[in-house]
N, C-alpha and C positions, 0 to 999 in steps of 0.2 A: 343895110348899114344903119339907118334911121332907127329901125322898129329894135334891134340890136341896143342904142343909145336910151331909148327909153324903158325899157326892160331891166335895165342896170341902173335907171336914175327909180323906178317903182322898189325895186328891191333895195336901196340904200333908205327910202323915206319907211319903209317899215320896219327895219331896222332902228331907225332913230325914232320912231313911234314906241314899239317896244323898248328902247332905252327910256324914254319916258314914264311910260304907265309902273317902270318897277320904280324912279326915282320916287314919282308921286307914292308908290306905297309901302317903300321904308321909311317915306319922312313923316306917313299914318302911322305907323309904327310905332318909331320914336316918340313921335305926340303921345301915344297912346300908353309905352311903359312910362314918358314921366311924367302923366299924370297921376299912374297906379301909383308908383313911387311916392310923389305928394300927400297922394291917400294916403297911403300906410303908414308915412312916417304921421300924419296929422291924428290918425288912429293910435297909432302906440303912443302919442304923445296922451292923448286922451284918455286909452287904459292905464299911463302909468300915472296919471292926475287921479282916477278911478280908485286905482290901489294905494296910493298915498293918502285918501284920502279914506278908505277903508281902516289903513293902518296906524293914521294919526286918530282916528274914534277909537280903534281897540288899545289904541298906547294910552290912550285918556281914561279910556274903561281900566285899565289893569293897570294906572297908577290909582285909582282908587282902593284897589284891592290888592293886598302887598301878594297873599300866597298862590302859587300853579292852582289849577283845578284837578292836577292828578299826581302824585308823587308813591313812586315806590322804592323801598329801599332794602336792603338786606343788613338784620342784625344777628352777631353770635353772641350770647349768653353764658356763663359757665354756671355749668349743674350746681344747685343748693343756694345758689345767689338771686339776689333782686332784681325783676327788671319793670323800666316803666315805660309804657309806652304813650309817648305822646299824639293830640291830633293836630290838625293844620293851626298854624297860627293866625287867627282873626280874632278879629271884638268879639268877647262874649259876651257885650249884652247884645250884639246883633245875633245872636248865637239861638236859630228856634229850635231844630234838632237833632240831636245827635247820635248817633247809632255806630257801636261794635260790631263786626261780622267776623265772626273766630270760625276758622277751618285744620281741624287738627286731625293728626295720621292717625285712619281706620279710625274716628267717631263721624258723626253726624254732625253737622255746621249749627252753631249756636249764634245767640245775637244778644247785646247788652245796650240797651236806648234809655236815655233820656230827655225830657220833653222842657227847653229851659221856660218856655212862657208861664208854665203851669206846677215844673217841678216834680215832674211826676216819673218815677222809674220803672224802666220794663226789661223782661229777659226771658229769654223762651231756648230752652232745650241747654242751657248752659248752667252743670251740676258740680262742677269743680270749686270748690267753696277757695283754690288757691288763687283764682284770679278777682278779681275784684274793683272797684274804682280805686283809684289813688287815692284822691283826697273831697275838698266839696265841689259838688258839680255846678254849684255856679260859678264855680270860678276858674277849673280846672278839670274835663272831662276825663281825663285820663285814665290809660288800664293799667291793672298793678299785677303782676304776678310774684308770688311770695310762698314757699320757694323754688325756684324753678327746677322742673325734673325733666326727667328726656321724653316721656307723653306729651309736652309741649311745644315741641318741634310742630310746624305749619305758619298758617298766615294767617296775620292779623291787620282789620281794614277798617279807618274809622273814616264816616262818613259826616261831612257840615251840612244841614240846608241852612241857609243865611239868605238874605233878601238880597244880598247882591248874588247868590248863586251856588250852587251846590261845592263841596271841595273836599278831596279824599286824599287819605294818607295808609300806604300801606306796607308791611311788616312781613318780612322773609325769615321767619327765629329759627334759628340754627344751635340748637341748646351742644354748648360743647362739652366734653366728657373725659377729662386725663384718663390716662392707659396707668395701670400699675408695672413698673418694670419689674423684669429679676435678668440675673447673670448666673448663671451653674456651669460645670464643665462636667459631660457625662463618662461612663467606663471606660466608651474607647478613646475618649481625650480629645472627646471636640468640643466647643462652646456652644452653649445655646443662649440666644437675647429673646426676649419674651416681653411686648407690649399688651397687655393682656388687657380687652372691652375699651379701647378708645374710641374716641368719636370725635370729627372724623378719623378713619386710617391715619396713624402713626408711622414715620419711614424711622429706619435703623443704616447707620452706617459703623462699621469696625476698622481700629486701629491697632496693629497694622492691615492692611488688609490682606486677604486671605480668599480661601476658597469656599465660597457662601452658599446657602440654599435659603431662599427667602417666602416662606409659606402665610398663604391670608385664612384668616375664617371669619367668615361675615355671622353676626348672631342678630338671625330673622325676627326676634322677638322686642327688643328695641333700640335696633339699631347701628349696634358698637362693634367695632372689629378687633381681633385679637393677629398681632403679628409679631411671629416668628423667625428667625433668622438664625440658622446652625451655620457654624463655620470650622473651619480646620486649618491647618497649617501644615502640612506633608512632607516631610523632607525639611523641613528650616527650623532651627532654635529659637524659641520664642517664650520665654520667660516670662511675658505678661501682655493681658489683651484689654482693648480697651473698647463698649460698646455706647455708640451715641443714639438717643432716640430723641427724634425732635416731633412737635407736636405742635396743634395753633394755640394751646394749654401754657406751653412751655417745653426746655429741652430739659435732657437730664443725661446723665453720661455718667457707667459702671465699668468698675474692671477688675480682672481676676486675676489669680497670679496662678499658671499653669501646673499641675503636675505633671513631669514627664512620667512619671512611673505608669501614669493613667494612659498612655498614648502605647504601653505594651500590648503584642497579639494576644489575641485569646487565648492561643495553645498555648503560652507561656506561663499565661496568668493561671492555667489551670495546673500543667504542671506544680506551680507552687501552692497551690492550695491542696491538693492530692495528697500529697506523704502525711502533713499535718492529719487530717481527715481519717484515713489509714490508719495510723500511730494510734488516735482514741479510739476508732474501732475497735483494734486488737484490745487495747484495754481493757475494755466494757465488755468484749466476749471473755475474756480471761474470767475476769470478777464474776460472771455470769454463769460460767462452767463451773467454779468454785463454789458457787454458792448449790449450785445442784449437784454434786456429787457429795455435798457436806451432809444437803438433804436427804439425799441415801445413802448415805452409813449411818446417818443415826437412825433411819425407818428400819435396818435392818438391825440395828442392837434393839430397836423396841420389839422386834418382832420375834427375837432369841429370848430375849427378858422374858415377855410372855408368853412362848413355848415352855422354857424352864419352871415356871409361875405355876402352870396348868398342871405339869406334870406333878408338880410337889401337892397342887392340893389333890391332885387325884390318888395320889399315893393310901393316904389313911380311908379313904374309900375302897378302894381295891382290897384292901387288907380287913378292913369292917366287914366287906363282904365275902371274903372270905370264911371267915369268923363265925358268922354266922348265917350261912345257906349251905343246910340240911346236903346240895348237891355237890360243893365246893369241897365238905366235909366226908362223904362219901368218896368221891375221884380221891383225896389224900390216904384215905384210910385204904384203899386198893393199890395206892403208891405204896406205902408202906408197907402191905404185907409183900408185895412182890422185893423189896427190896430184903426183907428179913428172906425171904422164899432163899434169894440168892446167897444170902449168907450163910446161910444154914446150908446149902450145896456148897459151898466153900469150902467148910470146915470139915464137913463128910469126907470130901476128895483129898481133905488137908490125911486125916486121918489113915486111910486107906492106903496112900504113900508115905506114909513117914516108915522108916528100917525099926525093925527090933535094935535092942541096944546087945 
């Protein structure tokens, strides 16, 4: 019973031993994240002292100097027109040099610099006598293009060194290009709208609308597209159509006034053209017959004329010869007697039968 009581009083002390030892080492623990805690906040507080004060020197720096160090922008231009392009805005007498970098579709990159200390201008591989500086380059680097065509589509990128730091400005030219419209209505009585070499693509929309087909053709050579739109009306009365083409140029808006006669089948339309056609055929064969059978009757009187002609001169020849060939003359002379021959038996037989009186 004794060894029993003590055996029960061992096992409760290690029990409460092991309560112990985890007390003691969640309350290391605890010590332990809040003092990381501590840390880290006294850490962040010190990176964001760090970056504030990173960002109060560059807010310092870059109120010295008003413009970005890198700007790009996109411009559209319309074809035959002026465009200028400007570079970053800074002091130009801090201005040491300046330099163009032109990149235009399918040529090779050119460059246009100027040096402000010294004055002095350079330009290498850039043949286009239409771009040029704006105005004087001390005061004003600028590029001038004059007048602009659609070979000048690309980018243009002017670069500052300046003693506070380099600075670029650059140019997306989008040279824009009006489409020529028309409106026609063809045989079978459908309309066609026609934007023809715009740039960019021209859309078309029709009023009323109708039953469309809207065809693109891209022209590879520079750039413009020509767009299409045939429309019909089937079955509905429509007396007039209206076709809208809008552009980044400008809109414009055409309209025609229908013929129905034009929206007949073909077999009809032919039938009616047929008899006409017909009618002047027979015509022209008539007049044609006439004219050749007029041309033989008279080849056959010309051809009696001088049959009769030949004869008559041949006549006083026949008779000349007669006249005189020795043989002509002999055959008459044995006509003759044979015919006397006979008369002379005539008259004999006459006698020999006649009655005494």
């Amino acid at each position: 019973m004794l060894c029993t009581w003590i055996t029960s009083d061992l096992q409760l002390l290690l029990i409460l031993t092991l309560f112990l030892v985890a007390e003691c080492i969640s309350a290391v623990m605890e010590d332990l994240v809040t003092s990381n805690n501590s840390l880290m906040q006294e850490m962040g507080k010190d990176n964001y002292s760090w970056a504030s004060t990173i960002t109060s020197s560059m807010d310092r720096k870059q109120s010295t100097v008003t413009p970005p160090a890198e700007v790009n922008t996109s411009l559209s231009v319309l074809v035959g027109t002026k465009a200028v392009l400007s570079c970053p805005p800074v002091l130009w007498t801090s201005m040491l040099l300046t330099t163009w970098e032109i990149v235009l579709r399918d040529k090779l990159p050119c460059f246009r610099a100027f040096r402000g200390d010294t004055n002095e201008t350079k330009g290498g591989n850039c043949t286009d006598e239409r771009i040029t500086w704006a105005s004087r380059l001390d005061e004003n680097p600028a590029l001038q293009i004059d007048p602009v065509a659609i070979t000048h589509d690309g980018y243009y990128r002017c670069q500052m060194v300046t003693p506070d730091g380099n600075f670029h400005r650059g140019y997306h030219l989008q040279v824009l290009v009006p489409p020529e419209v028309t409106l026609v209505q063809t045989e079978n009585g459908t309309a066609v709208c026609k934007a023809v070499a715009g740039k960019p693509a021209a859309q078309i929309s029709w009023t009323p609308e109708g039953d469309c087909v809207t065809e693109q053709k891209r022209h590879w050579g520079n750039g413009t597209v020509t767009i299409q739109s045939t429309c019909h009306w089937e079955g509905r009365h429509v007396p007039n159509v209206s076709c809208s083409v809008f552009h980044l140029t400008g809109n414009r808006s055409l309209s025609i006034e229908l013929d129905q006669d034009a929206k007949t089948s073909a077999p009809l339309r032919i039938l009616r053209i047929v008899p006409p056609i017909f009618i002047i055929l027979v015509i022209v064969g008539s007049i044609w017959l006439l004219k050749i059978s007029g041309c033989r009757k008279r080849k056959l009187k010309e051809t009696e004329h001088t049959s009769v002609v030949e004869e008559d001169e041949m006549q006083p020849y026949a008779s000349y010869t007669e006249k005189n060939n020795p043989l002509y003359d002999t055959t008459n002379r044995v006509k003759m007697s044979k015919v006397l021959q006979s008369e002379v038996d005539g008259m004999s037989l006459h006698t020999v039968y006649v009655p005494e009186v």
